[in-house]
C-alpha positions as CSV (number, residue, x, y, z in Angstrom):
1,X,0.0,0.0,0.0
2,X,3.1,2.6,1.0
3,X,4.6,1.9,-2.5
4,X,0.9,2.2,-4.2
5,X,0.6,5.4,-2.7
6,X,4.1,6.6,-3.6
7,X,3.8,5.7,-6.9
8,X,0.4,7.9,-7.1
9,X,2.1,10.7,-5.6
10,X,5.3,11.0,-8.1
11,X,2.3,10.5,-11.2
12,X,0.2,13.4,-9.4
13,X,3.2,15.2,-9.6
14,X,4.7,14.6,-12.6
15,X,0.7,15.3,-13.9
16,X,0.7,18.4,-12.5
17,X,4.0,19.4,-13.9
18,X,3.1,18.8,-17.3
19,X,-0.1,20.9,-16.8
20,X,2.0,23.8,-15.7
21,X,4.4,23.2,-18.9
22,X,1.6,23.4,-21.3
23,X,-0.2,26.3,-19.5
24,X,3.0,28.3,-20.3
25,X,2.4,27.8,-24.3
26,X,-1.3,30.0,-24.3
27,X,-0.5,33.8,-23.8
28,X,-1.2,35.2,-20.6
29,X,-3.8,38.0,-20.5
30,X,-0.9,40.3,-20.0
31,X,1.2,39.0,-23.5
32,X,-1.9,39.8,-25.4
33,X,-1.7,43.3,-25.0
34,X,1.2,43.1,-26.7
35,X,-0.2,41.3,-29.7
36,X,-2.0,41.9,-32.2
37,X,-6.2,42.3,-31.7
38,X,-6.7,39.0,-34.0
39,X,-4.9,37.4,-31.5
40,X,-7.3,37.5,-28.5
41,X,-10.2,36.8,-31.1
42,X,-9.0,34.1,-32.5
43,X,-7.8,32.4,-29.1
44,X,-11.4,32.9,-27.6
45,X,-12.4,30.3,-30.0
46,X,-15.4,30.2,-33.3
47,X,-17.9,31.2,-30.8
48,X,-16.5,34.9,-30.4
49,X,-18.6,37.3,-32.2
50,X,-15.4,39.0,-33.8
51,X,-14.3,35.5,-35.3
52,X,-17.1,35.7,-38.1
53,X,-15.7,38.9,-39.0
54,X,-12.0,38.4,-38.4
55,X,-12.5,35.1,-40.8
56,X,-14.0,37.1,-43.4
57,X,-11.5,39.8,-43.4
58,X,-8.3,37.6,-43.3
59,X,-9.7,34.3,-45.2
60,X,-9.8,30.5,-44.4
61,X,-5.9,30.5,-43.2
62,X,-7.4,32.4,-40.2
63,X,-7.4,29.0,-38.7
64,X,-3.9,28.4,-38.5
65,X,-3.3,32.3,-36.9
66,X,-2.9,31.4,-33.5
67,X,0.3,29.6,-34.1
68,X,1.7,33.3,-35.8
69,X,0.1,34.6,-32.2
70,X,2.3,32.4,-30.2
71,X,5.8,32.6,-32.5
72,X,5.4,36.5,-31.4
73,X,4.5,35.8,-28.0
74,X,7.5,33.6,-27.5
75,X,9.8,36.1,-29.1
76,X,8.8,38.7,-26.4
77,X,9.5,36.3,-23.9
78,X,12.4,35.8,-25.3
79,X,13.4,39.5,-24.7
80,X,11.9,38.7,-21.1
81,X,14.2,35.2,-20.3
82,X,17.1,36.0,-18.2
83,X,18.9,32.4,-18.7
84,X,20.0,30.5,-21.7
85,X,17.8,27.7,-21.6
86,X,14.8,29.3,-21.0
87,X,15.8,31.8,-24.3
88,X,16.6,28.7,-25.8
89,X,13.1,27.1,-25.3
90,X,11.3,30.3,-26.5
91,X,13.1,30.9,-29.6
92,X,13.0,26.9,-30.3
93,X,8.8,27.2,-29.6
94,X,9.0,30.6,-31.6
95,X,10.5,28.4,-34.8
96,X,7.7,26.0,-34.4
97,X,5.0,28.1,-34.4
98,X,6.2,30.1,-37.3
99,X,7.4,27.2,-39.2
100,X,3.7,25.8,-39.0
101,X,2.4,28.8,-40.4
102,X,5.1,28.7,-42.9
103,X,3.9,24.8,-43.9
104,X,0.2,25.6,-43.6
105,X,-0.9,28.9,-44.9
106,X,-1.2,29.9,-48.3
107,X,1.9,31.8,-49.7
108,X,-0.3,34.5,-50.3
109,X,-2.0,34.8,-46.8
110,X,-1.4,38.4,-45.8
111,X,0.0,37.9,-43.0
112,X,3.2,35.8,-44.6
113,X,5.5,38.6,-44.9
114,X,5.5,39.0,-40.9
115,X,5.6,35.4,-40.7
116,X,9.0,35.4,-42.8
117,X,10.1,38.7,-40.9
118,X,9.7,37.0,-37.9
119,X,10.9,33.7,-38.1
120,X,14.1,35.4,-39.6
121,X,14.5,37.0,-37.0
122,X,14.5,34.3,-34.9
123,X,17.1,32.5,-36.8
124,X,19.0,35.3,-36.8
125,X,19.2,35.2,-32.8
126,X,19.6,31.3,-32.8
127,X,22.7,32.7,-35.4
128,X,21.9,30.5,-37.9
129,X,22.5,33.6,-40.7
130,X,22.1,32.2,-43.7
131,X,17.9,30.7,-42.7
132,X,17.6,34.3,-41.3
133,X,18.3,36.2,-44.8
134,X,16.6,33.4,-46.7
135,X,13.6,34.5,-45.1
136,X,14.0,37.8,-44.8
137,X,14.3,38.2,-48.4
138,X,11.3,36.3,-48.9
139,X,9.6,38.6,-46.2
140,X,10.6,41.8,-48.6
141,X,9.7,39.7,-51.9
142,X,6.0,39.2,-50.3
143,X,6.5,43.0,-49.1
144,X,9.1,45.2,-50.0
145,X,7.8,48.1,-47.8
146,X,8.9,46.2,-44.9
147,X,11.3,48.7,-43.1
148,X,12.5,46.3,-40.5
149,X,13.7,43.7,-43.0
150,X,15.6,46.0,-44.2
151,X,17.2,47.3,-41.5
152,X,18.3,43.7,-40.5
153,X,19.9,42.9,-43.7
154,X,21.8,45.7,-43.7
155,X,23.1,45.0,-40.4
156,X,23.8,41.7,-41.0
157,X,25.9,42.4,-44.3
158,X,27.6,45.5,-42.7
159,X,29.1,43.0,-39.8
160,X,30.3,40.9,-42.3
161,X,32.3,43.4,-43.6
162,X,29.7,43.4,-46.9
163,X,29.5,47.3,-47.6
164,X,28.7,47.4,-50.3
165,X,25.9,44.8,-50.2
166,X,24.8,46.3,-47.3
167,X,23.9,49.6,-49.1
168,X,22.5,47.9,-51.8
169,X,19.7,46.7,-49.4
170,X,19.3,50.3,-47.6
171,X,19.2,51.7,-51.1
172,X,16.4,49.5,-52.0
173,X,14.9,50.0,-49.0
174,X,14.6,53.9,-49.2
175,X,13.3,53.6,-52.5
176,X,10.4,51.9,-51.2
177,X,10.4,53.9,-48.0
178,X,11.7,57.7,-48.3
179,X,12.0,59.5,-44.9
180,X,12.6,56.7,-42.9
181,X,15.2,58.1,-40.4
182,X,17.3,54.6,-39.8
183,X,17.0,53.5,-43.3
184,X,18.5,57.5,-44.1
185,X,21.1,57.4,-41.4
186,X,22.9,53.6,-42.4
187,X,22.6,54.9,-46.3
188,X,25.4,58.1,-44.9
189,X,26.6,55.6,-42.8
190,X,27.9,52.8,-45.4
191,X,28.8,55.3,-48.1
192,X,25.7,56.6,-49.9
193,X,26.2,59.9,-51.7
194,X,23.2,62.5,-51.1
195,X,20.4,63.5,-52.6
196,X,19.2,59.8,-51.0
197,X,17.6,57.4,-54.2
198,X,14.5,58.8,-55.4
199,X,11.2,56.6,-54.5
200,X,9.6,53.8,-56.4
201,X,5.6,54.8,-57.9
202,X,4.5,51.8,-56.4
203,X,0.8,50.7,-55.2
204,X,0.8,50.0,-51.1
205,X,0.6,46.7,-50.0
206,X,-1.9,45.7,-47.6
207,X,-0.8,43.1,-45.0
208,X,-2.0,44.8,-42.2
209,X,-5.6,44.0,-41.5
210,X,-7.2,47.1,-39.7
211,X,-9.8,45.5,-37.0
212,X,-13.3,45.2,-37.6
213,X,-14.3,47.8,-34.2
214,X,-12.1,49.5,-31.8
215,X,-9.9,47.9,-30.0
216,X,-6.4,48.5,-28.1
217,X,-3.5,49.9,-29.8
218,X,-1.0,46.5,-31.1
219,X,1.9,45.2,-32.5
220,X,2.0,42.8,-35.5
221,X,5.9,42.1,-34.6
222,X,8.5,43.5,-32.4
223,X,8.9,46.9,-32.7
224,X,12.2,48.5,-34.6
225,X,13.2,51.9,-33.9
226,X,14.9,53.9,-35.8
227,X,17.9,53.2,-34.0
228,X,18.3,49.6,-33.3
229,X,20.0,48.2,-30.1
230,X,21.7,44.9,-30.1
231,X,20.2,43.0,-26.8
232,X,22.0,42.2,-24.0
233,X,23.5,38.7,-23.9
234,X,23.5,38.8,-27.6
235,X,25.5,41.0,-29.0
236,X,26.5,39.1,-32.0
237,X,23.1,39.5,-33.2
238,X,21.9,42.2,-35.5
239,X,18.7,42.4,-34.1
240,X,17.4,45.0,-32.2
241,X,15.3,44.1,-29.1
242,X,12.0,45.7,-28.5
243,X,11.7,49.1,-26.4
244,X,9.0,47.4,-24.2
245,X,7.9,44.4,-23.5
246,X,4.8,43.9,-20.8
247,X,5.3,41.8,-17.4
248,X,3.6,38.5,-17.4
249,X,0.7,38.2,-15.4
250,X,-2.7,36.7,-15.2
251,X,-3.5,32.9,-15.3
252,X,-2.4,31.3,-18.5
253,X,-5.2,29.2,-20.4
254,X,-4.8,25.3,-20.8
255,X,-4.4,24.3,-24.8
256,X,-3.9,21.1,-26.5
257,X,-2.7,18.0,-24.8
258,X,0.9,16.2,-24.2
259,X,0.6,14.9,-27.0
260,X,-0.1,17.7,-29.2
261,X,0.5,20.9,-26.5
262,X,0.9,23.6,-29.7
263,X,-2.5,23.2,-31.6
264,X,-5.7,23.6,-29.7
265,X,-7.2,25.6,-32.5
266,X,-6.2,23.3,-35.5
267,X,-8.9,21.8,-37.7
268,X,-9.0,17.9,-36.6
């Protein structure tokens, strides 16, 4: 009976552990204020009245959103981690995410470019360069308004002593986006002779769904300012961490199951 009960004990245990481990993959109440409105609509399930809308805006790769919600969530927390493993869990579940979205959604879902965006830079602080500017290219090939793409190109071909590459990209870049202070200030930087490169008579591209009713201000990706810091711990990295990232509070949601902890939402 004393070993029956032990066993039962170290399986309540263990039981509750993995509970707590696949709480920590839902965003906390807290983490979606940093995300984008869509998210918190499309985590509250079919049943939301803004999920009718929200489909119809975005299309049938709606579906698969969530997983785009949590690669950004776990790139904050990222930011947030203050030990290697745990940033090496968050950008590994980041990848994931991102690389389901990447599998999954139609190439020309509108929300691809920051999928690519993202998910290079998440190779780019797991160093693995060469994924990074795959998909960042491909992020600028979906959009090539996308200043922050740009921005970490340039960086990345500037530390690798690629100057003249490297103003290739922020040459391209102002074409497509005149007046952008960091894109100006690397084009003096790396060379560029003034007047800066005239702009492209392009259309806009739309890959920024605007909310169906009000709703609090939020970020699509990790905010770039015009002047990029490298973040601490990583400073062979040429990507800037964000200038704020919210505490974590609030009781995280269950989702999915040990078998499967990533996709509650998926289609069975």
């Amino acid at each position: 009976m004393m070993r029956l009960t032990g066993f039962l004990s170290v399986f309540l245990w263990a039981l509750c552990n993995s509970c707590q481990a696949l709480e920590q993959f839902a965003p906390t109440d807290a983490e979606l204020k940093s995300l984008p409105h869509y998210c918190t609509v499309k985590l509250m399930g079919t049943n939301s009245p803004e999920y009718a809308t929200w489909e119809q805006n975005l299309g049938p790769d709606f579906i698969h959103t969530h997983h785009f919600c949590f690669g950004l969530n776990f790139i904050n927390r990222y930011y947030r981690s203050r030990n290697a493993p745990d940033k090496r869990f968050n950008l590994q579940s980041a990848e994931t995410n991102l690389g389901y979205m990447v599998q999954h959604a139609q190439p020309n879902y509108s929300l691809m470019p920051e999928v690519y965006l993202n998910r290079g830079l998440v190779f780019s602080l797991m160093q693995r360069n060469a994924e990074a500017v795959r998909d960042m290219l491909k992020a600028l090939e979906l959009n090539p308004r996308q200043v922050k793409a740009y921005i970490v190109l340039a960086d990345y071909y500037a530390g690798s002593k690629q100057t003249n590459k490297a103003l290739e990209v922020i040459t391209k870049g102002l074409q497509y986006n005149p007046g952008t202070k960091g894109l100006q200030r690397r084009y003096r930087e790396l060379g560029g002779k003034l007047p800066y490169p005239e702009s492209l008579q392009i259309p806009a591209v739309e890959t920024q769904p605007q909310p169906p009713s009000p709703a609090p201000k939020a970020i699509d990706s990790l905010t770039v300012d015009t002047e990029p810091a490298t973040p601490e711990n990583d400073k062979r990295s040429p990507i800037a961490a964000p200038d704020h990232v919210p505490a974590e509070s609030g009781t995280q949601p269950k989702i999915g199951s040990p078998k499967n902890p990533y996709c509650r939402f998926c289609p069975d």
